[in-house]
N, C-alpha and C positions, 0 to 999 in steps of 0.2 A: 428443492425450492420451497419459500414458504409458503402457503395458503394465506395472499393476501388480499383485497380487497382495492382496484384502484382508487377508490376514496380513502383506504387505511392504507393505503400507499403516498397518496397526496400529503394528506395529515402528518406521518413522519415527515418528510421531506419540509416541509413549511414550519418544521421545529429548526432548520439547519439554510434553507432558504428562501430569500424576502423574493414573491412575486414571481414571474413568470408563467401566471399558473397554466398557458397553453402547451407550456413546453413538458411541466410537470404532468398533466393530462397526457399527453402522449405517448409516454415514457411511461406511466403509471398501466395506460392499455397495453400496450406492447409487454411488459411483461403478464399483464394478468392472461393476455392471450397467449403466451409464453407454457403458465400454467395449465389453461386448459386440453391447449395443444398436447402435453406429459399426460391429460387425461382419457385422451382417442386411444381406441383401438393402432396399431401398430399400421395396419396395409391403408388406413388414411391418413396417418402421423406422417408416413413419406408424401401425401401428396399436398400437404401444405408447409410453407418456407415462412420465414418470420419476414414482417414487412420494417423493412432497416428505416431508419429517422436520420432525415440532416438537419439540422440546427443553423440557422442563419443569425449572426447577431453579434454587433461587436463587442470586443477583448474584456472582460472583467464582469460578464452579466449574468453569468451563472452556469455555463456550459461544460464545463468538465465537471461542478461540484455537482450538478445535477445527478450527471452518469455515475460519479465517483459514489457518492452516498446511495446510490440506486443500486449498485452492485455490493456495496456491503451491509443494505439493508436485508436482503434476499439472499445474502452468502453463496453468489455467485461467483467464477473465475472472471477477474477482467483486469485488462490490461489499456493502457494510455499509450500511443503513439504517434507522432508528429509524421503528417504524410513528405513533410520536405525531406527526412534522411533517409526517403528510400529515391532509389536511381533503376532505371531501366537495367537490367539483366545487360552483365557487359564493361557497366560504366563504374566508376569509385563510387560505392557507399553500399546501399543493405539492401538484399531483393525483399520483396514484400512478405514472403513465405516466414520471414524473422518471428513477426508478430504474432500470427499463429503458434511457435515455437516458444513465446514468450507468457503467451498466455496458457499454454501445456506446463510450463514452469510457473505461473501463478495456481493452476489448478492442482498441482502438486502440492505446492506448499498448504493449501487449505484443507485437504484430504490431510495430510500432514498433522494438521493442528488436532482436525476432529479423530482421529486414530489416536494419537499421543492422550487424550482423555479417554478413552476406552483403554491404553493399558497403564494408567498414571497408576492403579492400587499395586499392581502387580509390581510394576517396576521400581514404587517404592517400599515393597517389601524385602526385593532383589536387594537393593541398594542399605539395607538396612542390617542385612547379614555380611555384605560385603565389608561396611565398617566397621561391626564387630570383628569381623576376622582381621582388621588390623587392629582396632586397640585390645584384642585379645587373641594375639597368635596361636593357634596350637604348638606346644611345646612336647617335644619326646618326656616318657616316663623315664624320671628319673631313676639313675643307677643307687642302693643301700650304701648309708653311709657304715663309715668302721662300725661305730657302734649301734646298726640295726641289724639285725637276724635276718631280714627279707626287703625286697621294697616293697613298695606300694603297690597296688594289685593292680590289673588293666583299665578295670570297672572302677574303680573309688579315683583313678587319675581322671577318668571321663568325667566321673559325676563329678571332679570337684571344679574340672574346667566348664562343663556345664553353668555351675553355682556362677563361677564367675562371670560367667559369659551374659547371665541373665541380668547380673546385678547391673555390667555395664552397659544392657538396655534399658533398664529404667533410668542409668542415668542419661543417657543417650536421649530418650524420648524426655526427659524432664528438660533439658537444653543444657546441661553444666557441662558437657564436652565439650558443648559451641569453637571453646578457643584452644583446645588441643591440636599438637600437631600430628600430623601419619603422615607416611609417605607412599605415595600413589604413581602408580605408572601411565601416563599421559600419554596418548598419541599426538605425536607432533605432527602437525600442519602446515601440507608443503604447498608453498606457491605452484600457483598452476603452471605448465612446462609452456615455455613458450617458443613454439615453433614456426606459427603461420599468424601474417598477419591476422587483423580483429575480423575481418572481413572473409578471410579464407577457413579461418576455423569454423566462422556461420554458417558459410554458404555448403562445407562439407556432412557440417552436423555434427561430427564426429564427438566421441566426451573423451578426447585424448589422454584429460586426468586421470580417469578410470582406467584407462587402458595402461599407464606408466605404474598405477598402483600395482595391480594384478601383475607387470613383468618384476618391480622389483619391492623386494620387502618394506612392509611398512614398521617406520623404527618410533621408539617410544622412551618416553625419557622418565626416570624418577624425577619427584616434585616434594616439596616438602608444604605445604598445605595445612589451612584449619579445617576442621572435621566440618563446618558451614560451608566449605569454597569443596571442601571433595565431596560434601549429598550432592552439590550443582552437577560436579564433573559426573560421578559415577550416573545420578539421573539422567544424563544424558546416553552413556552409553547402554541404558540398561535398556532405556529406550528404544535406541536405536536398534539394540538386540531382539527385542520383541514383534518391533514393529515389520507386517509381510512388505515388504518392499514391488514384488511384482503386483502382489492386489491392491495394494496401492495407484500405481502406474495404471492399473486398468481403468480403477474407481477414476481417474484423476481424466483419463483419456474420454469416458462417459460421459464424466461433470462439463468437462469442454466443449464437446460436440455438443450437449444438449443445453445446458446453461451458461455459456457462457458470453463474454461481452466485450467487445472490443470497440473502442472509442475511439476514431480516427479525425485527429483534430489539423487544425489548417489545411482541409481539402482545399480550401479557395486557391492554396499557393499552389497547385499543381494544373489550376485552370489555363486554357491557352488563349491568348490574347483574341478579345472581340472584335477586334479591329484587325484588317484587312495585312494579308501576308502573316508569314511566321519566322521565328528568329528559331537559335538553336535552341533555346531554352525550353522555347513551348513545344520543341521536335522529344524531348526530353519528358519534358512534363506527358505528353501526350504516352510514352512509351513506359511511365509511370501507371495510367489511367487504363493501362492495355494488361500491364499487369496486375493490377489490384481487380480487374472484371471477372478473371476465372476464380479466384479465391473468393470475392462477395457472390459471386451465383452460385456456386459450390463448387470445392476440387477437393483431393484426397493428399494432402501432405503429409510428406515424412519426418516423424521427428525421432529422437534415439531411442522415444520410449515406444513406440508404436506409430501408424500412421491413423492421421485426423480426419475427418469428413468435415469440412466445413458449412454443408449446405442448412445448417440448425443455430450456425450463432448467429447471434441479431449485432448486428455494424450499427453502430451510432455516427457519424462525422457532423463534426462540426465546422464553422469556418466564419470569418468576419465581412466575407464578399466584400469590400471596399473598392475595391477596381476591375473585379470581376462581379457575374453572376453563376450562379447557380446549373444554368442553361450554358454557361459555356463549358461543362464538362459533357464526355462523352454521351452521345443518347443511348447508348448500350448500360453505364454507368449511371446512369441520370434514372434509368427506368427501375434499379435495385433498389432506389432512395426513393420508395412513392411517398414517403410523409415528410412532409415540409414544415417546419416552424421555426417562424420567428420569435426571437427574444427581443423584450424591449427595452430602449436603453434607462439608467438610471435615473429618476429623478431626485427632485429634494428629498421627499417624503421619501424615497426607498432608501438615501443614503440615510437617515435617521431610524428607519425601520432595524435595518441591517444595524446600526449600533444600539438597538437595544431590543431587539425581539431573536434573534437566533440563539439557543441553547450556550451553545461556544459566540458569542458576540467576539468583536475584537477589543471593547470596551473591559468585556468581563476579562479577558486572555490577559491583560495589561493590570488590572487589579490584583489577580490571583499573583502574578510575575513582581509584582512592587511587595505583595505583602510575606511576601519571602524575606525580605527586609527590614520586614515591620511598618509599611508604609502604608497607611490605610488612604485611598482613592477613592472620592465618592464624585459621581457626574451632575449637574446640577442639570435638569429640561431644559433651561436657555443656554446653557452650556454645550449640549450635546448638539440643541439646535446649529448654532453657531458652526459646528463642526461639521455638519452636514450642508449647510449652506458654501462653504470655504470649498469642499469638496466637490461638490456639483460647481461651483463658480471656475475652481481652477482646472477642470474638466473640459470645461465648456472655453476656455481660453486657450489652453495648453492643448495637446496628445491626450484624448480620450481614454484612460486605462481603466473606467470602470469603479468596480468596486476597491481594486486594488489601491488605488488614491488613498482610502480611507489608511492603511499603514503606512505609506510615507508621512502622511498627516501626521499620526498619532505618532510614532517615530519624532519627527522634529517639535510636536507638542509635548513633550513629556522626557524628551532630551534631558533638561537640567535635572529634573527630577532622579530618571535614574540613574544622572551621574552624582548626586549627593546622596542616593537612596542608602549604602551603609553605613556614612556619619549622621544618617535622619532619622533615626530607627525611633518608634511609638510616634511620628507625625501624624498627623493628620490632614490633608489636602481637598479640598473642595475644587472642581473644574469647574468654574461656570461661566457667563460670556464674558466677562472682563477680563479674565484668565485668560482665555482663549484669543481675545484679540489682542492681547497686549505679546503673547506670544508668534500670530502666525499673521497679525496683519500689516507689516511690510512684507513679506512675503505673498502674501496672495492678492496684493494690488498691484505690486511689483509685475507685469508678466514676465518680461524679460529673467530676472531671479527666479521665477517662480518655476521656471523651464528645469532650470539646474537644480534646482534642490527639492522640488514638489514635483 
């Protein structure tokens, strides 16, 4: 985890997100306590638990991108999951234990990345002789022809395949092979065996893949290939070759239990009705909320690579509470979640922020995308304003979705454009308010229209 500062934590974040900053504060502490916690002594490392955060606040305000950038800002494991597709142990759909196992497969893969840069020299050394030995076979010492007295001696056949072999390294590394062809022996890639439903292969664990490799041979095909498209193939196995597979698995098991981060979004919908009696659903939801308490307090789950403790990852949940509260989940589960924040919802000013203050805007995303074309896009300030007003207006009329408004916007603003954008190529386009209303305002006065297509 990195050494960072929850102010040098903020700071990033407010390069990628307009506002929020209670939410960003929380999340900023929580990992720096994250931190310090990794700097105790071990026999008090066990007696403190990371204090989990629920996010109150409706759909588009920033709540996944928060966690999202949070966890790859700190190159931690984490994983996104929607509490509605999991069901009570029993019923159709996914026991809770999933997510943990999902995030043991995020954690792998990132171990993954940073291992594969520790053996990239090696493996592209490997890969480098491997090519040679195709564009230059070793060939038997030839037999004297009638008119020689002896052939060629063992040594002068080596040294002359040597010579050769060198020369078609240099050209190798100059790039004038690039377009030759070799033929490479390819493992072919078998669909996974499909035996048990999606739900029974989960709940077993099993990696049955694995297990039908190891009964029956794995087959390989010749390819005939540019010497560009086989460094890809052969880097990869050489990779794969190098790389320890179970210290892997370990490092990956550690990263999880200690860094890792799971995001549990739409807790609201697993709330049981505030209102007096219960239906089946809330019998349901409740038997949800039974299960997701021993995995957020801590339990020991199995997964193919080892088994996990989860009593060290910090649970994030979020939720829009719109017909519930917060208070209507379990007081056992309620008690896991002691930091509460609310997000607030968008304003004018944020929908304008968010079009021209985040790194990746969606203003810039749509420029970079048009001048692929040759279309150069420029947003004019009363222009941009306009856009932000339409947005918060049709918001405020319609279904609330937030920030997300802003690309259905900019979608039907910029429509004609990138449908002439390859017969327009060296244009030039200014956006600015006359633009902008002449294109989106029958639409955002319209409510009725405005439902269906904004």
């Amino acid at each position: 985890m990195r050494d960072m500062t929850p102010r040098q934590i903020v700071a990033e974040l407010d390069q990628h997100i307009v506002g929020q900053d209670k939410a960003k504060r929380s999340v900023a502490i929580a990992l720096r306590n994250r931190w310090r916690w990794q700097q105790l002594p071990d026999e008090i490392r066990r007696e403190i638990t990371p204090k989990n955060i629920i996010m109150i606040g409706p759909t588009g305000v920033g709540k996944t991108e928060i966690t999202r950038r949070l966890a790859t800002l700190i190159g931690s494991p984490f994983v996104k999951v929607e509490a509605t597709r999991f069901t009570e142990v029993g019923y159709v759909g996914r026991d809770v234990e999933s997510m943990i196992r999902e995030l043991v497969d995020a954690s792998i893969n990132l171990v993954k990345v940073r291992r594969r840069g520790e053996v990239e020299n090696e493996a592209s050394k490997n890969v480098e002789e491997r090519l040679l030995d195709l564009l230059v076979p070793h060939e038997p010492r030839p037999l004297p022809r009638d008119d020689e007295k002896e052939s060629v001696s063992a040594d002068e056949h080596a040294a002359r395949h040597e010579r050769t072999r060198e020369k078609f390294r240099q050209m190798l590394n100059a790039g004038t092979l690039d377009e030759r062809q070799v033929e490479l022996s390819v493992p072919q890639r078998k669909a996974p065996v499909q035996m048990f439903s999606n739900m029974g292969l989960e709940q077993m664990d099993v990696d049955f893949q694995q297990l039908f490799e190891r009964v029956m041979p794995r087959q390989s095909k010749n390819r005939k290939v540019t010497v560009v498209e086989a460094r890809r193939l052969l880097m990869e196995q050489e990779t794969e070759l190098l790389l320890d597979k179970d210290a892997i698995h370990d490092e990956a098991l550690r990263l999880a239990e200690q860094s890792g981060i799971v995001f549990l979004d739409e807790i609201d919908k697993i709330c049981t009705s505030s209102e007096g009696g219960q239906s089946g659903t809330d019998v349901s939801r409740q038997g949800v909320q039974r299960d997701l308490l021993p995995i957020v307090e801590g339990a020991t789950v199995n997964t193919r690579y080892g088994a996990l403790k989860t009593d060290h990852i910090l649970f994030i949940a979020a939720g829009a509470f719109h017909s519930s509260r917060p208070a209507d989940l379990m007081p056992e589960l309620q008690g896991r979640f002691p930091i509460r924040v609310e997000l607030d919802e968008l304003t004018k000013s944020d929908f304008l922020r968010i079009l021209t203050e985040p790194s990746a805007s969606v203003t810039r995303q749509y420029q970079q995308l048009l001048e692929v074309d040759g279309i150069h896009v420029s947003f004019t300030a009363d222009g941009l304003a306009e856009i932000a007003e339409i947005a918060w207006r049709v918001n405020q009329s319609t279904q609330n979705i937030g920030a997300r408004r802003l690309h259905t916007i900019m979608e039907r603003l910029l429509e004609e454009i990138s449908f002439q954008g390859p017969d327009s190529q060296g244009t030039q386009i200014s956006i600015d308010r006359d633009f902008v209303a002449k294109q989106l305002e029958q639409i955002s006065q319209d409510e009725d229209l405005s439902k269906f297509i904004l």
